[in-house]
C-alpha positions in Angstrom: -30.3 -18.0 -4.4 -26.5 -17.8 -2.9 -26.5 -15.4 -0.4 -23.2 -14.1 -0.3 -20.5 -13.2 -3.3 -18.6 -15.9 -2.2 -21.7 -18.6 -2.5 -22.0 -17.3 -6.0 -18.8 -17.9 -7.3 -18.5 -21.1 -5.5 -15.0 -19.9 -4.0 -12.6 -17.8 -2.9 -13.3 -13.9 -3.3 -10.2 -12.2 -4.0 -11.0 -8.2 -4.3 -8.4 -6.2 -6.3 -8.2 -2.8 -5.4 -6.0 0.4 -6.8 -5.1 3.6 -6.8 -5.2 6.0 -9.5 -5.0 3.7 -12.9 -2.6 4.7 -15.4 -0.5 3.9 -18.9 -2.5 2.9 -21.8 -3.0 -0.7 -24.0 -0.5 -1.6 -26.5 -3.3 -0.5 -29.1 -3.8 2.9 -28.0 -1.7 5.8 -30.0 -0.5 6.6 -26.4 1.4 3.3 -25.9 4.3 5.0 -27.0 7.1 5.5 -24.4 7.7 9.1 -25.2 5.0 11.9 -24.4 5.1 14.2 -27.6 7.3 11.6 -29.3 11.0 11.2 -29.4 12.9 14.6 -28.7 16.4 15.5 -27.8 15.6 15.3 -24.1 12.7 12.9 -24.2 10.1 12.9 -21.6 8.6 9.2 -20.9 5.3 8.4 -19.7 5.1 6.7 -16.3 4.0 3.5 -17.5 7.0 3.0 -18.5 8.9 4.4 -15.7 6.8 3.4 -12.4 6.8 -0.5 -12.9 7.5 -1.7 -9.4 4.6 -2.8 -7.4 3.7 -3.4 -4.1 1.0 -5.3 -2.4 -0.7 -4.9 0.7 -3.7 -5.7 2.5 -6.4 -3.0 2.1 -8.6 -4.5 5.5 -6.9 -3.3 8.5 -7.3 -4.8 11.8 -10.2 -2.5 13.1 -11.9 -3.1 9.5 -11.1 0.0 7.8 -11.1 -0.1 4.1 -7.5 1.8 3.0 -8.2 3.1 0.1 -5.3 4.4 -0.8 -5.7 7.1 -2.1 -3.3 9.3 -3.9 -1.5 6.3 -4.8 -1.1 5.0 -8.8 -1.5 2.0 -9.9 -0.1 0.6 -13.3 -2.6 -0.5 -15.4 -0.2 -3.5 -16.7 0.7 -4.5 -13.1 -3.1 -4.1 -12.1 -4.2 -6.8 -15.2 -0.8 -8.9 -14.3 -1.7 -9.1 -10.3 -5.3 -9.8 -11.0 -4.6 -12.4 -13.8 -2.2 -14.5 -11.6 -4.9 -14.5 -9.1 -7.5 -15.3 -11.6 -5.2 -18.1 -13.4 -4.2 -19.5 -9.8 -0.4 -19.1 -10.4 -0.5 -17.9 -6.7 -2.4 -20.6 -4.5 -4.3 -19.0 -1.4 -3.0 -20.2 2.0 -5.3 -22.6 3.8 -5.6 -19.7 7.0 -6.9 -17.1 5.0 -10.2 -17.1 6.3 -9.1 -17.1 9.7 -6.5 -13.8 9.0 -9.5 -11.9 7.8 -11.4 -13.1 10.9 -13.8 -14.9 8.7 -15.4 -18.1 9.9 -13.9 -21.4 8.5 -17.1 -22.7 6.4 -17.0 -19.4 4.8 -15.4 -18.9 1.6 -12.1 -16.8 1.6 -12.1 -13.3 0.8 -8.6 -11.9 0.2 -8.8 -7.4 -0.4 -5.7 -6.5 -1.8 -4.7 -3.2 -3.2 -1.6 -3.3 -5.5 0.9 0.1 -5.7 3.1 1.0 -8.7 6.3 2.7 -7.7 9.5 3.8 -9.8 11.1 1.4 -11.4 12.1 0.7 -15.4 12.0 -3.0 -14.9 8.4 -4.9 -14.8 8.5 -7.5 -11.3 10.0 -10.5 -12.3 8.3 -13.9 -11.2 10.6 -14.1 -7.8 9.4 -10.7 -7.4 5.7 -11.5 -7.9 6.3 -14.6 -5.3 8.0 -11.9 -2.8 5.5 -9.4 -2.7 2.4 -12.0 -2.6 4.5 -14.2 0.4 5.1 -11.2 1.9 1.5 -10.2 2.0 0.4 -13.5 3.0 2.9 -13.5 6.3 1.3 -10.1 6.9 -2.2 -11.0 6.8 -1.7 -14.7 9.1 0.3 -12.3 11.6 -1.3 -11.1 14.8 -1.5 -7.2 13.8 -2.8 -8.7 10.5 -4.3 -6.6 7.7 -3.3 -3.1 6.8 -0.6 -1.0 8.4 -0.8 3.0 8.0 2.8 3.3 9.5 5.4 1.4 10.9 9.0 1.6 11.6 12.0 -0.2 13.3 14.4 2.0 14.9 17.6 0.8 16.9 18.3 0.8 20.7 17.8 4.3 22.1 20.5 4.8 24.7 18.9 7.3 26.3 15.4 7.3 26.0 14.8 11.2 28.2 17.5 12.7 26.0 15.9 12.0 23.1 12.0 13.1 24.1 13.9 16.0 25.2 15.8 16.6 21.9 12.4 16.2 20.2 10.5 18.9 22.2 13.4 21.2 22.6 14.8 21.1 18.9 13.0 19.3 16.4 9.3 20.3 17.0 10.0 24.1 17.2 11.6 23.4 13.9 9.4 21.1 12.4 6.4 23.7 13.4 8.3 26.8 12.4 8.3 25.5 8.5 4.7 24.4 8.8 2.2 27.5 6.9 0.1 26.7 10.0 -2.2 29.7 9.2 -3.1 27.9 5.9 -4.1 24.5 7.8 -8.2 24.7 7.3 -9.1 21.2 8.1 -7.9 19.0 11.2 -5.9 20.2 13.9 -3.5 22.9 14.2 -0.4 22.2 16.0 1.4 24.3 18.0 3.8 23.2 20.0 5.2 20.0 21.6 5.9 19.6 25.4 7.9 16.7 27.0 5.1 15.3 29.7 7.3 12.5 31.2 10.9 11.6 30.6 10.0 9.1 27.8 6.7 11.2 26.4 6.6 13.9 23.9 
């Protein structure tokens, strides 16, 4: 008896994951691109008008499963991502077991979870290739797996003014158009206060 999915299916695991699923098959009476049919000013259903995608890694670093959730998901980019997997139009790199920190003899488990976005035009093949490469170079990185943020910013010239610009300026304003009466769950916060030179 295998012990383990991947014994099972005598290969690699790939795990799809998604957010909320929507649009319909091309057989359903709600394939139609106009919601209450066509109309002087039409109203189109997002299956029609969310078609880009992205992919990332749902395992982050520390192991946590990102869900994902308030995110959609085409159904049509969902059954396109999972059948070029399936079909192996997008072959698995060799290090994939070690960028999910799995042991080499194991077989590769790759947890994806694929994001619709607006966009009229379905991903092209390049497209397909770009966001699977991509997802690939994040994975075999050293911070591999799942990001929740990240951003790039230029130099900062000077890094005091700007801790002070954030505590001084935009936090009181930031906080000011927060309904912080209304916040039940989590923290509440305040106010912001400039520690050091560099620390908010």
């Amino acid at each position: 008896v295998p012990e383990t999915l991947g014994e099972a299916l005598m290969g690699n695991v790939v795990v799809v994951r998604h957010g909320e699923l929507f649009g319909a098959s091309a057989s359903s009476p709600e394939s139609s691109p106009f919601i209450g049919g066509p109309r002087i000013e039409p109203t189109i259903r997002d299956m029609y008008t969310m078609r880009s995608i992205r992919i990332d890694p749902t395992i982050s670093l520390s192991g946590n499963v990102l869900s994902g959730e308030g995110s959609k998901t085409n159904r049509l980019s969902m059954g396109e991502a999972a059948s070029r997997l399936a079909l192996r139009k997008i072959s698995l790199p060799s290090n994939l077991s070690n960028a999910q920190g799995q042991d080499d003899q194991d077989p590769a488990l790759l947890d994806i979870s694929v994001t619709s976005f607006s966009g009229t035009d379905a991903p092209t093949e390049d497209e397909w290739q770009t966001q699977f490469t991509r997802l690939f170079e994040r994975l075999s990185s050293p911070s591999g797996g799942a990001t929740l943020f990240t951003a790039e910013f230029g130099s900062v010239p000077n890094v005091r003014r700007l801790a002070e610009w954030i505590a001084s300026k935009w936090a009181p304003a930031i906080l000011r158009s927060y309904d912080i009466a209304g916040t039940r769950v989590g923290a509440r916060p305040v106010y912001a206060v400039q520690t050091e030179d560099n620390v908010v």
